[in-house]
Structures are given as C-alpha cells and as structure tokens.
KERO-127391 format. One line per field, with one value per atom (N, C-alpha, C, O): residue in three letters; x, y, z. Coordinates in Angstrom, 2 decimals. Example, Ala and Ser with C-alpha at 12.3 -4.5 7.8 and 13.67 -1.06 7.14 Angstrom:
BEGIN
aa = [ALA | ALA | ALA | ALA | SER | SER | SER | SER]
c1 = [13.19 | 12.30 | 13.20 | 14.24 | 12.85 | 13.67 | 12.90 | 13.41]
c2 = [-5.69 | -4.50 | -3.30 | -3.32 | -2.25 | -1.06 | 0.03 | 1.14]
c3 = [7.80 | 7.80 | 7.80 | 8.46 | 7.08 | 7.14 | 7.87 | 8.04]
//
This chain:
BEGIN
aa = [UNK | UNK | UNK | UNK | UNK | UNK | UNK | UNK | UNK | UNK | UNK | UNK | UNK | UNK | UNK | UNK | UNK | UNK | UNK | UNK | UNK | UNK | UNK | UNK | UNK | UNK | UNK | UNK | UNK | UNK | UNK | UNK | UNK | UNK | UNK | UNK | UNK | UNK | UNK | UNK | UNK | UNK | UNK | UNK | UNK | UNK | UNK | UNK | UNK | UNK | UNK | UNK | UNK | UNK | UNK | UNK | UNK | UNK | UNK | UNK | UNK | UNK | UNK | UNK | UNK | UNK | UNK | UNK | UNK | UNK | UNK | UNK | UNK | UNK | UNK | UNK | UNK | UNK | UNK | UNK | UNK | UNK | UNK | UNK | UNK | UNK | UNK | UNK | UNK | UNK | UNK | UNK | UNK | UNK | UNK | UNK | UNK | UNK | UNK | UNK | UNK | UNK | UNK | UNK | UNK | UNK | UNK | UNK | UNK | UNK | UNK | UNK | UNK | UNK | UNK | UNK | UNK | UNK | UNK | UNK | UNK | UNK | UNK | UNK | UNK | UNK | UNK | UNK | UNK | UNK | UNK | UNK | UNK | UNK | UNK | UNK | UNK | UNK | UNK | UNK | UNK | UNK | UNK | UNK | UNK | UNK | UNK | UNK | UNK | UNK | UNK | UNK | UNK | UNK | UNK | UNK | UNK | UNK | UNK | UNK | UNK | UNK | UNK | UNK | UNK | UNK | UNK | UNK | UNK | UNK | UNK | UNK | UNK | UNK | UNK | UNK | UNK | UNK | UNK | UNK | UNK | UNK | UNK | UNK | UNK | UNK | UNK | UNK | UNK | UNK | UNK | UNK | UNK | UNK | UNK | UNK | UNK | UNK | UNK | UNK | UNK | UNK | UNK | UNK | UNK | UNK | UNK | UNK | UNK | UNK | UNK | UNK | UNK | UNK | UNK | UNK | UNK | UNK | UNK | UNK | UNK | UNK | UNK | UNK | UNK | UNK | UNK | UNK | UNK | UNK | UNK | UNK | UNK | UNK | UNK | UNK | UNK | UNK | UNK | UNK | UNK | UNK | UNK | UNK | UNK | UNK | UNK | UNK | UNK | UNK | UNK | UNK | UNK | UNK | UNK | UNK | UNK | UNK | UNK | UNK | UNK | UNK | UNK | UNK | UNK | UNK | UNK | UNK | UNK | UNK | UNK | UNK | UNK | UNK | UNK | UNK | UNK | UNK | UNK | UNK | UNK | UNK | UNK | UNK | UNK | UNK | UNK | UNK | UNK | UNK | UNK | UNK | UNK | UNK | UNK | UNK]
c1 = [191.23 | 191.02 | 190.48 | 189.54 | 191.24 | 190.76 | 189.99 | 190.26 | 188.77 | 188.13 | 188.11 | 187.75 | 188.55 | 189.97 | 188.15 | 187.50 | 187.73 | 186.92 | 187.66 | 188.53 | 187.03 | 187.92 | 187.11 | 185.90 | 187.52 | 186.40 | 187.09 | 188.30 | 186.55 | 187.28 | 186.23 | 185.03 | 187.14 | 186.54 | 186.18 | 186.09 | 185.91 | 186.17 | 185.40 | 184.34 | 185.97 | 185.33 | 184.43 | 183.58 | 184.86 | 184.81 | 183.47 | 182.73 | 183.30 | 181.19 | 180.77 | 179.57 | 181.03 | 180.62 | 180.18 | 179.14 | 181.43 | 181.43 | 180.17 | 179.27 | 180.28 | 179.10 | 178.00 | 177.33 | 177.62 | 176.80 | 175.60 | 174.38 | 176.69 | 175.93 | 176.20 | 175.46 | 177.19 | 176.51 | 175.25 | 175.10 | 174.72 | 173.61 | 172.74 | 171.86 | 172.88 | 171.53 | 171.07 | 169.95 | 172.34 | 171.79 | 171.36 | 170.18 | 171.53 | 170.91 | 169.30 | 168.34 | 169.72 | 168.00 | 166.98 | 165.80 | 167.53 | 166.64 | 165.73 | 164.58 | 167.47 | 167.12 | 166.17 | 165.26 | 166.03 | 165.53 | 163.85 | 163.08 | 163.63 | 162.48 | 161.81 | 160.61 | 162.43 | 162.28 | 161.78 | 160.62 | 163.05 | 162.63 | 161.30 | 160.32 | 160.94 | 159.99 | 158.69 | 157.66 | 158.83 | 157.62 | 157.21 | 156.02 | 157.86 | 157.42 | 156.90 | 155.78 | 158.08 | 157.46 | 155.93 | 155.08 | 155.81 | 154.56 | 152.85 | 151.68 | 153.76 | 153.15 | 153.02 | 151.91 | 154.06 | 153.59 | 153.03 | 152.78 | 152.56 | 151.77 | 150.74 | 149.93 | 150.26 | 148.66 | 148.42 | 147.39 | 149.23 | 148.83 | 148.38 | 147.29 | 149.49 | 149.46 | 149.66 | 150.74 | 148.68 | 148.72 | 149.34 | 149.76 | 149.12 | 149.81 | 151.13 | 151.72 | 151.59 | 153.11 | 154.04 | 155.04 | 153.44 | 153.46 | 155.21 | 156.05 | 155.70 | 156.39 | 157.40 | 158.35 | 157.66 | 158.61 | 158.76 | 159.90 | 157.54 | 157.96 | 158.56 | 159.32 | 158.31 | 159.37 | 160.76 | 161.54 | 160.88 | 162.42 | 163.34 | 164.52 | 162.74 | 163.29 | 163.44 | 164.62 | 162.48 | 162.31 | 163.49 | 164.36 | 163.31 | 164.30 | 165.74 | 166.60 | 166.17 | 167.66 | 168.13 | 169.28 | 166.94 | 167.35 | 167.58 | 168.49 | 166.74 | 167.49 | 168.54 | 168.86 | 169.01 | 170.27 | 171.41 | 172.19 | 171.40 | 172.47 | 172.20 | 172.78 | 171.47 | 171.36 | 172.23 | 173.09 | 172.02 | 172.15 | 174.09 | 175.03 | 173.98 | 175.44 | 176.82 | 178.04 | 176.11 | 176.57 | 176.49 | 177.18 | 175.37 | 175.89 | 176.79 | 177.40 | 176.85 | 178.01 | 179.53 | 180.62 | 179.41 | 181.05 | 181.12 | 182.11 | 180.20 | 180.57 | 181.03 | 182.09 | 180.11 | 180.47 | 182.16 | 183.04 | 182.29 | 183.73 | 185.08 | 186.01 | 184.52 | 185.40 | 186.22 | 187.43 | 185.69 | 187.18 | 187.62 | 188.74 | 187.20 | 188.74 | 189.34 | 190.56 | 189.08 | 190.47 | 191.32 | 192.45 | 190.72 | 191.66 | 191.73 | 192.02 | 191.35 | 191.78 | 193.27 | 193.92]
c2 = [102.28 | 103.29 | 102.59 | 101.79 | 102.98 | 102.06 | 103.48 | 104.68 | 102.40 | 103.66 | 103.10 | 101.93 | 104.00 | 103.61 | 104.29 | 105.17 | 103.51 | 103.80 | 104.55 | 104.07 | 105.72 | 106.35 | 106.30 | 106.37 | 106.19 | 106.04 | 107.11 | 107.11 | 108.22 | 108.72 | 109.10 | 109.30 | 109.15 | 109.35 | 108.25 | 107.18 | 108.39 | 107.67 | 106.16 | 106.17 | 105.02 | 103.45 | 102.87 | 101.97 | 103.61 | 103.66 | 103.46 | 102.50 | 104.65 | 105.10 | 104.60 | 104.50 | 104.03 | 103.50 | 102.06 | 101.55 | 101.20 | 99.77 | 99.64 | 98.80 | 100.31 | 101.10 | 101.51 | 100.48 | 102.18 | 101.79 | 100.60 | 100.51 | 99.85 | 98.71 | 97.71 | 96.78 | 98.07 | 96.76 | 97.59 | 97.30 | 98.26 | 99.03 | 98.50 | 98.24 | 98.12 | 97.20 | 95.55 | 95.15 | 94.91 | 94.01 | 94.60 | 94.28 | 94.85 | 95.56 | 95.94 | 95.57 | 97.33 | 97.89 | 96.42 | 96.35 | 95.47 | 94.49 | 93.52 | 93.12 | 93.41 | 92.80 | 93.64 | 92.87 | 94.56 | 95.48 | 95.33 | 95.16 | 95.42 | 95.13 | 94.32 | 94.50 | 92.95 | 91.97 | 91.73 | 91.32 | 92.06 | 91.60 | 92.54 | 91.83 | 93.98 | 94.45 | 94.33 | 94.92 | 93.55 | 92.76 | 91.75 | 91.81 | 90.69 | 89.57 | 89.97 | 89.70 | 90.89 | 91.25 | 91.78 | 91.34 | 92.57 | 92.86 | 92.22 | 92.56 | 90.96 | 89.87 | 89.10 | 88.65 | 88.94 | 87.96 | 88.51 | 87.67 | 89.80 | 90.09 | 90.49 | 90.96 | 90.49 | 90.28 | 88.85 | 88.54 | 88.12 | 86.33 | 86.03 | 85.63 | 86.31 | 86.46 | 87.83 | 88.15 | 88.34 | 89.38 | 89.91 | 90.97 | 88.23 | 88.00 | 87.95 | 88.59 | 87.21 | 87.48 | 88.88 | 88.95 | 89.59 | 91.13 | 91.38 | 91.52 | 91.42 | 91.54 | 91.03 | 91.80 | 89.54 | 88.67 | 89.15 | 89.42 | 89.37 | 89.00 | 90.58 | 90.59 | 91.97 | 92.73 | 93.09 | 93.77 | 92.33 | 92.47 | 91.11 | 90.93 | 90.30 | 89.65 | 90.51 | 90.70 | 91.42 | 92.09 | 93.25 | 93.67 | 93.64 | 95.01 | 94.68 | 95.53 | 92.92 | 92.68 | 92.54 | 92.83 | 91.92 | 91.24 | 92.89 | 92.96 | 94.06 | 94.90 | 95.86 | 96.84 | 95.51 | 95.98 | 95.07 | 95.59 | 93.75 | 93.20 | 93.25 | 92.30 | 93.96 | 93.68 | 95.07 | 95.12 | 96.33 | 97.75 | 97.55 | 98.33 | 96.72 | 96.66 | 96.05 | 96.16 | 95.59 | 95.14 | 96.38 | 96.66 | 97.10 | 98.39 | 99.53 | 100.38 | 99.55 | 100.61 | 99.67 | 100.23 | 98.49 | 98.04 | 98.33 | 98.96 | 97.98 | 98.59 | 99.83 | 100.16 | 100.68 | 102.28 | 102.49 | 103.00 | 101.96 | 102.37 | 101.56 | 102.08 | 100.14 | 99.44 | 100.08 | 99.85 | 100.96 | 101.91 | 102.68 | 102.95 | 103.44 | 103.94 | 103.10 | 103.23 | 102.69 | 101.05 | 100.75 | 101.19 | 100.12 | 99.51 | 100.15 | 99.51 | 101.69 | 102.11 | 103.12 | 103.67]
c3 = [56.04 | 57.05 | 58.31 | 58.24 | 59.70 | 60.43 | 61.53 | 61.68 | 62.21 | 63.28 | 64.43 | 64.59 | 65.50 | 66.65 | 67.26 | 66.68 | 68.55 | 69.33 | 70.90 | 71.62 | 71.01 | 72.43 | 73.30 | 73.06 | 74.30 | 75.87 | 76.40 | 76.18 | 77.19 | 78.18 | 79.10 | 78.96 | 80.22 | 81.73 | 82.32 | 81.72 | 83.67 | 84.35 | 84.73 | 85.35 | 84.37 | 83.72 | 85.06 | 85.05 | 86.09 | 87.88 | 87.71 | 87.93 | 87.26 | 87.33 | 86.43 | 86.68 | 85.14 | 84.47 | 84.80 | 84.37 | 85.93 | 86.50 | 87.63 | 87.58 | 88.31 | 89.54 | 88.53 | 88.40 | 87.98 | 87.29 | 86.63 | 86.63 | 86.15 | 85.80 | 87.23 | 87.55 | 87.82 | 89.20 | 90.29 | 91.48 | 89.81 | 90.92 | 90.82 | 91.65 | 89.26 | 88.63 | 89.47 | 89.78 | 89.65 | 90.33 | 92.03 | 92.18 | 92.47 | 94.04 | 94.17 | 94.83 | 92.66 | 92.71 | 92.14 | 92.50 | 91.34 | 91.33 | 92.42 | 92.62 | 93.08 | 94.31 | 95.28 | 95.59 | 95.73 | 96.22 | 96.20 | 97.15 | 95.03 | 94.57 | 94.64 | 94.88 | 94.40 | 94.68 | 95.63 | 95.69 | 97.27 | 98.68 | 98.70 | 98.89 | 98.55 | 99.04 | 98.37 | 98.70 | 97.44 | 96.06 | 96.71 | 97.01 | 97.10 | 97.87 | 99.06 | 99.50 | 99.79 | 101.10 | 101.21 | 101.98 | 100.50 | 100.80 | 100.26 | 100.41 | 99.49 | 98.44 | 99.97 | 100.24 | 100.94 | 102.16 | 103.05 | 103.92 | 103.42 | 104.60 | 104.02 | 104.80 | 102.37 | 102.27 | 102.72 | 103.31 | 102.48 | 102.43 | 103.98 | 104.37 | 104.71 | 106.12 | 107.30 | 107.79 | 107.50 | 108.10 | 109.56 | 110.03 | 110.11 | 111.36 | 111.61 | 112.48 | 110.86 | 110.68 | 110.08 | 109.36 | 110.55 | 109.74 | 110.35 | 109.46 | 111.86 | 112.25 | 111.98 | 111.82 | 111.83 | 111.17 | 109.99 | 109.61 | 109.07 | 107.71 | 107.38 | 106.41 | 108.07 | 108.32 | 108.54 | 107.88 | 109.86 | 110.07 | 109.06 | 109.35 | 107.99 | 107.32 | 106.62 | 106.35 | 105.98 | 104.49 | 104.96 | 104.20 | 106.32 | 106.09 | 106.18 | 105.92 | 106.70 | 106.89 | 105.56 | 105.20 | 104.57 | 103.29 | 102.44 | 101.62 | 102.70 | 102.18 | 102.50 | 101.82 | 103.55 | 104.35 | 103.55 | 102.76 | 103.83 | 102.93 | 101.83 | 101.29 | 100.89 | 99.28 | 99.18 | 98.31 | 100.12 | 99.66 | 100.45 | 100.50 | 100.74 | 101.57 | 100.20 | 100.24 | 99.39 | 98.19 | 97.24 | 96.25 | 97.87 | 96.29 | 97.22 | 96.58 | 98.32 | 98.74 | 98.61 | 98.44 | 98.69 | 98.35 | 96.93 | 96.55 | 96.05 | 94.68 | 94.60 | 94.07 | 95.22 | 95.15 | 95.60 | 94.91 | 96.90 | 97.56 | 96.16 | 95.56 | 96.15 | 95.58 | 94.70 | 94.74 | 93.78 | 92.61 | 93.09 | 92.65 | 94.11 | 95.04 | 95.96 | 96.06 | 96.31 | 97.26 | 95.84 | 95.62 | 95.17 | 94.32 | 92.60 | 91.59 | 92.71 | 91.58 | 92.02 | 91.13]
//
C-alpha cells in the first residue's frame, strides 16, 4: 500500500513565506546593532541612522521582490 502525499494550493505563498524569514532576520539585526551603536556612541547618532535606515530599505527591498517574484514568473 503506497501513501501518495498531496499539496494543494498555492506553493507561491508557501516560497514567500519561508524567504521573509531571511529579511525579518536581517531586519533585526540592522536595528539590534543599530541601536547597540548609538548607546556606544551617542554622537554619531545621525550617521549611524541614515546607515541603519538604508540597510533596512535594501533588506525590505529583497522581501517585496520575493513577494512580486511568483507572479512575474508564475
């Protein structure tokens, strides 16, 4: 007797799914350190800002191509 495993619906959200995971990590990350570097240095508050907010602009720019990516190419 064999047992045939079925998936249904859509594998799209399922793929997006598990790639969100690397982003929200990253995410955390930049704003973990970030705010790990302006206790250290208080002066540099401004810099170490507009680093922290570009680094999560391109991290979150990676989870909307995931998102779009299964409709382009599904």
């Amino acid at each position: 007797m064999s047992v045939l495993a079925e998936v249904s619906g859509n594998l799209g959200a399922i793929g997006y799914g598990l790639a969100a995971i690397g982003p929200g990590i990253g995410v955390g990350i930049i704003f973990g350190q970030g705010v790990q570097a302006i206790a250290r240095q208080p002066e540099a508050y401004g810099l170490i800002r507009q680093n922290m907010l570009l680094g999560f602009v391109l991290t979150e720019a990676l989870a909307l191509i995931g998102l779009v990516a299964p409709f382009i190419y599904g």
